[in-house]
N, C-alpha and C positions, 0 to 999 in steps of 0.2 A: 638463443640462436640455434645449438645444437636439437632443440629440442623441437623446434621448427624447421630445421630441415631433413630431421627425422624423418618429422610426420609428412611431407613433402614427395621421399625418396619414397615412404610407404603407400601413399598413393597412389604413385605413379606405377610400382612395381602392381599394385591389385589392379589398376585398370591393363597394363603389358598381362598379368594372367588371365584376365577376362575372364572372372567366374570359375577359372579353373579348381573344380574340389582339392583339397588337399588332405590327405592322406594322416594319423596321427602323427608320428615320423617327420613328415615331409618336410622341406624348409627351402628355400629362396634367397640365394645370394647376390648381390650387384656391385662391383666392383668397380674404379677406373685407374687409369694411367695416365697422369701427362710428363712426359721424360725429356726434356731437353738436352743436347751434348753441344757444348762451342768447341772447334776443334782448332787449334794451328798447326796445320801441318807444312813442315820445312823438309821434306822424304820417308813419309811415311807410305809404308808397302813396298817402297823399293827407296835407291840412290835416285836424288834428282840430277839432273843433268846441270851442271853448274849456272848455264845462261839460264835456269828457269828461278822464278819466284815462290814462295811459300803461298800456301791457300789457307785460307781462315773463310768459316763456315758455321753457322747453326742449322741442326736440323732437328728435328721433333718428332715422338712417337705420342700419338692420343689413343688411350685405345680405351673400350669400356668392355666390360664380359659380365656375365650373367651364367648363374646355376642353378638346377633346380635339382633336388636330391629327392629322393621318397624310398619306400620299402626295397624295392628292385630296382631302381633307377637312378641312373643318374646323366645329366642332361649339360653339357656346356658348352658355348656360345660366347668367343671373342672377338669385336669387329675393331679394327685400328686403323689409322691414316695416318702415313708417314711421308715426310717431304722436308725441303730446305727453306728456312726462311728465307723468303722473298721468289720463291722458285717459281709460284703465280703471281702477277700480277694482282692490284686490288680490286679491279673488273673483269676478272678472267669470266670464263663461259665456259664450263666446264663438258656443251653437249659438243662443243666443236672444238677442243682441246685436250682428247682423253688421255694423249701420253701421258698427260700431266695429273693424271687421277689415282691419289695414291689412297684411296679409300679401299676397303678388302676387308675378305672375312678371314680372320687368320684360323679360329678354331671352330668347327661345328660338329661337335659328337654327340653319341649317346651310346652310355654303357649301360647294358643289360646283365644282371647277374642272373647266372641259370639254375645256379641252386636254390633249396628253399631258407636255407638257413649260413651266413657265414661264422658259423660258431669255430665251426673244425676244417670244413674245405668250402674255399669260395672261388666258385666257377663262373667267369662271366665273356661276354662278349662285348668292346667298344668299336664302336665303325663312325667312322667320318674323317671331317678333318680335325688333324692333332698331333702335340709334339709329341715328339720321341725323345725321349732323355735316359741315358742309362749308364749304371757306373759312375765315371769322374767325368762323362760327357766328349772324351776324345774321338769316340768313332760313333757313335748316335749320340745327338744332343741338338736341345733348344737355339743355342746360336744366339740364345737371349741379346749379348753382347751387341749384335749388329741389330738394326733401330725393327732393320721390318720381322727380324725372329728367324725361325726355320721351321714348316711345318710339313705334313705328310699327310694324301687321300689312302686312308688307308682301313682294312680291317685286324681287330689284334681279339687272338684269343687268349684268354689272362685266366691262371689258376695260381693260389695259394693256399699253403697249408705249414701252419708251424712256421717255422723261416725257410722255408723252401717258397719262392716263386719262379712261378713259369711263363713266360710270353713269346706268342708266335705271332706273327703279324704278317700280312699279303697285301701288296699294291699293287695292278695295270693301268699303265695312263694311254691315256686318248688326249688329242687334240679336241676334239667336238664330237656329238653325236654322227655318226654315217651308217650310207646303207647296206656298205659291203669292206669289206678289209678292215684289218686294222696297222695299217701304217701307222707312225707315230715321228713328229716331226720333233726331237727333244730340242732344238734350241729355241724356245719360244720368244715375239717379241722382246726387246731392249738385252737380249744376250745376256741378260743375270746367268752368273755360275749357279748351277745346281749343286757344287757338293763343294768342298774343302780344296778341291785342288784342280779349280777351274773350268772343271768338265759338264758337259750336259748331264739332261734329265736322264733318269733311267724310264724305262719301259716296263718294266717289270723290278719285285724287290719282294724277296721274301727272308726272313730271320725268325731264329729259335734262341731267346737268350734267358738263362737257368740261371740261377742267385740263388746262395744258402748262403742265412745270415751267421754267425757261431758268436760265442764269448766275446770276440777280441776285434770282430771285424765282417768282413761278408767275403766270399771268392762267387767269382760269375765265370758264368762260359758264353758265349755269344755266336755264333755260327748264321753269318747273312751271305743271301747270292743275289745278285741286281744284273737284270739284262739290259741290253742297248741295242737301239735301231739298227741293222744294217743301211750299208750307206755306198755309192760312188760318187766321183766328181767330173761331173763335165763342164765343161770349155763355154759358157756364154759372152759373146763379143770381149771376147779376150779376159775372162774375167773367170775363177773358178766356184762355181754351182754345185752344194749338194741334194743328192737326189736320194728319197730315201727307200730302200728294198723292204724287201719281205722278211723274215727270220731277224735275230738275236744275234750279237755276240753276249755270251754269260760269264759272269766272271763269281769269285768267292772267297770268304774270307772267316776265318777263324780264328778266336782272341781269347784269351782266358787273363781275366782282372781279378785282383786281390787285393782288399787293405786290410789291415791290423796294426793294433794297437798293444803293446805291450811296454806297460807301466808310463814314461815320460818318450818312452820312442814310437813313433805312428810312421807304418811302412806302407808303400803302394806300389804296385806292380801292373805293369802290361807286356803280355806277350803278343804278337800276332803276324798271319801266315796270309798273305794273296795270294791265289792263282789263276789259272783260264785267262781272259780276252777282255781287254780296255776295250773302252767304245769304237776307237778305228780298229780293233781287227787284232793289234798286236798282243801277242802273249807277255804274261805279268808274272813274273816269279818274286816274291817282294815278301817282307818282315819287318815289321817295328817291335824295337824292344825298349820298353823303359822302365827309371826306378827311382822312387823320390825315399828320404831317412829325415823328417824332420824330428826334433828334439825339443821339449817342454823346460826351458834352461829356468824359466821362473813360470809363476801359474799366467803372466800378461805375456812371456815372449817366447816364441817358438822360433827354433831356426835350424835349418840343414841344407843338402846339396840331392843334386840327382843327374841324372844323365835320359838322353832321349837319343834313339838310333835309328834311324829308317834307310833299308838299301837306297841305292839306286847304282845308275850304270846299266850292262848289260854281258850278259852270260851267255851263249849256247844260242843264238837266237831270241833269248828273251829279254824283256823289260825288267831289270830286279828293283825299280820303282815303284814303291810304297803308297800307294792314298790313300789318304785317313778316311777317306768318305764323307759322310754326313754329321762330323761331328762342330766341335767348339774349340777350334786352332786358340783363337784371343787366348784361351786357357794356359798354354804350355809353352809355343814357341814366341814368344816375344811379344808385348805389349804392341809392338810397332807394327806386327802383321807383315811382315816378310816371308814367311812362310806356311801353306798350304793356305792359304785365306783367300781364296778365290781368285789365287793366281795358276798359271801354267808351270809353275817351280815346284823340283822331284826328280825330275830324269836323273841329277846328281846325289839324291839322295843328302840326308844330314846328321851329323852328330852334335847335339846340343848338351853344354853342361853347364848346369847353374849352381850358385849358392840362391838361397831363399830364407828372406825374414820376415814373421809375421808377430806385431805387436798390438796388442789390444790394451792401452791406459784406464780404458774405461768402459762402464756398458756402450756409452754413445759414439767412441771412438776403435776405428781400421785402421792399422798401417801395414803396409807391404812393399818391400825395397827388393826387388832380384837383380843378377847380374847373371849375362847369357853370355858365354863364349862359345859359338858357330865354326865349321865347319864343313867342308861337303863331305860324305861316305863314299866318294867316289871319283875317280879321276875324269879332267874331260877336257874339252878345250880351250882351255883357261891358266891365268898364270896362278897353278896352285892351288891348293884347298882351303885356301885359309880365307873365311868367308867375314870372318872381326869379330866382336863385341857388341853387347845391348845392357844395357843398364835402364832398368824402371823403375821409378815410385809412384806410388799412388797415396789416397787418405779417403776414406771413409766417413762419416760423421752426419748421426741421425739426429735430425731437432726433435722429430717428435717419432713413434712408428709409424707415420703417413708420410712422413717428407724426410727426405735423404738427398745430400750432397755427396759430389765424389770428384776426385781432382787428381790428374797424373800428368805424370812429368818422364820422357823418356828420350834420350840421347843411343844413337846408334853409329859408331865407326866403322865404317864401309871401305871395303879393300876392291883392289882390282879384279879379284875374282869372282867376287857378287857381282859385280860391275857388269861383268861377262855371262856371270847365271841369270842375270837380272835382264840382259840386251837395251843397257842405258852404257852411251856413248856419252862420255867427257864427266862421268859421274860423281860428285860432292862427294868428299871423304866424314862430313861432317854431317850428322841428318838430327832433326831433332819432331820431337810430338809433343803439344798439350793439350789437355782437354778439362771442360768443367762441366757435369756434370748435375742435372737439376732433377729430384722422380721425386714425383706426388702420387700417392695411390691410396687412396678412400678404397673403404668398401664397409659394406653393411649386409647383415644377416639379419631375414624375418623366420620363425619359425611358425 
């Protein structure tokens, strides 16, 4: 059976290169995805409002990608469809229902290496569309976690040598092709959040991130600046319109990541500095600091604690509210997504500290249990700082390396003053999340 849909996938892939020569070198990847998540959720991303009812939901990612490698090149191409079961009908018409069209290309690049040889320095150029992942994924990252990913039109110039890497990368978006101006409308239909903490598209995005790997670990520096449309708001039959200007607000930010390893202790660190002009106009003075110490207590269980700090409030005129940008929140502050996940929550700023356990019984089995005690970093109008408790587990568990289950279980106790950061009237003190988890992903390499 294997051996016939081998030769099946190999067919198919030589008639998709149509005759294309191929190179000594060269080779041909095809890969797919099908990911299902069932979720129940009883106040996940915020406190529900007590009259309200829990939601239970499937939805699904399919995606297939294709690669083609050779001496100088390298070529990738992921297309996916993501939506909710039952979200179309079983005669939908998809020319006359396109909100409903979650079909898209998430990846289209092509990296050009410009040297002749990567023996010693390899210098290249990737331009298209593609994720960005870097570091532990806190302030650029795949996003993988949410179904449709996170990706960027973007160009990146990449040099490495030894364990030094260097990446610079540049993005200007446009609404469409025009004939004059370039205006740029960042909230495009269905209002999706462009970044971590709810805000529009940028207009512009440029970063320099530097990585030297050592003995023990790797330190990076990261240095990005991303502009936003200027904007005013007028008055349409009583309703507020915005209208978008000419120029930038520009804003910037600078981080320096570190991990290492010494002996049974693995340390992680992040530093980082915002400044200049959020996308309305207002000035951003802002700092995340955080620091994880896990310990190797036997060679299957690792376990320790950490802290996360991000301002908020306000100084001198300015926003001392922190956003993490374009990175992978699910990661750090809470399974539950309460925070920086494509919400408007920050202006209060947060202090997060967890204990964390990571146990592995076996090669085919994950476990991961945290507990998050919250806080706000900042006073506001609210009774208090005291924002509760998150407690999560999750499991792991490969049948085979094609197919992976994964299952979490996460309970959050909610105080009056999230209640209040959150703008949920009559709010459940009691919130709970679970989800199961189903990824299938084949793939095959021709050479």
């Amino acid at each position: 059976m294997y051996n016939k849909m081998h030769f099946r996938c190999g067919a198919a892939v030589a008639l998709l290169l149509g005759g294309l020569p191929l190179a000594g070198k060269a080779q041909f990847s095809i890969a797919a995805q099908l990911r299902t998540r069932t979720e129940y959720r009883n106040g996940q991303g915020a406190p529900l409002p007590r009259s309200a009812k829990p939601a239970f939901f499937t939805s699904q990612r399919t995606r297939l990608s294709a690669g083609f490698t050779s001496n100088r090149l390298k070529f990738g191409l992921s297309v996916q469809d993501v939506r909710v079961w039952g979200q179309d009908v079983s005669t939908i018409n998809k020319i006359s229902t396109v909100d409903n069209n979650g079909l898209m290309v998430h990846e289209a690049w092509a990296e050009v290496r410009l040297t002749d040889t990567a023996a010693v320095h390899n210098f290249s150029l990737k331009v298209g569309r593609q994720e960005l992942n870097y570091d532990d994924g806190r302030l650029l990252g795949n996003l993988d976690w949410l179904q449709q990913a996170r990706r960027h039109d973007a160009l990146l110039f990449r040099y490495a040598s030894g364990g030094w890497t260097a990446d610079a990368g540049f993005a200007f978006n446009q609404n469409r092709e025009v004939a004059a101006g370039t205006l740029y409308n960042g909230t495009p239909p269905g209002a999706y959040a462009a970044n971590t903490n709810g805000g529009a598209m940028y207009k512009g995005l440029q970063f320099l991130h530097v990585s030297r790997k050592n003995a023990n670990g790797q330190v990076s520096l990261l240095a990005m600046a991303d502009q936003f449309p200027r904007y005013h708001v007028d008055t349409v039959e009583l309703k507020p319109v915005k209208t978008w200007d000419a120029g930038v607000h520009a804003r910037f930010t600078a981080a320096v990541f570190a991990q290492q390893v010494f002996g049974k202790i693995s340390l992680t660190g992040n530093v980082a500095y915002q400044g200049g002009k959020y996308a309305d106009g207002g000035k951003v003075d802002g700092w995340l600091l955080s620091g994880q110490a896990l310990y190797a207590v036997t060679p299957k269980l690792k376990a320790g604690l950490g802290a996360d700090y991000t301002t908020g409030g306000k100084s001198s005129g300015a926003s001392k509210a922190f956003d993490p940008l374009y990175g992978t929140p699910h990661k750090f502050w809470g399974h539950m997504d309460y925070y920086y996940a494509g919400s408007t929550f920050g202006a209060t700023g947060l202090q997060d500290y967890y204990l964390r356990f990571l146990f592995k019984p076996g090669a085919k089995w994950a476990l991961q249990a945290d507990g998050h005690r919250f806080l706000a970093a900042s006073d506001f109008a609210g009774p208090g700082r005291d924002f509760g408790w998150e407690a999560d587990v999750n499991a792991n568990f490969a049948l085979t390396p094609t197919i992976g289950f994964e299952a979490g279980y996460s309970y959050y106790r909610s105080t009056s003053a999230l209640a209040a950061a959150k703008r949920v009237a009559n709010a459940a003190r009691s919130n709970q999340w679970a989800y199961l988890m189903i990824n299938i992903k084949p793939s095959f390499l021709l050479k």
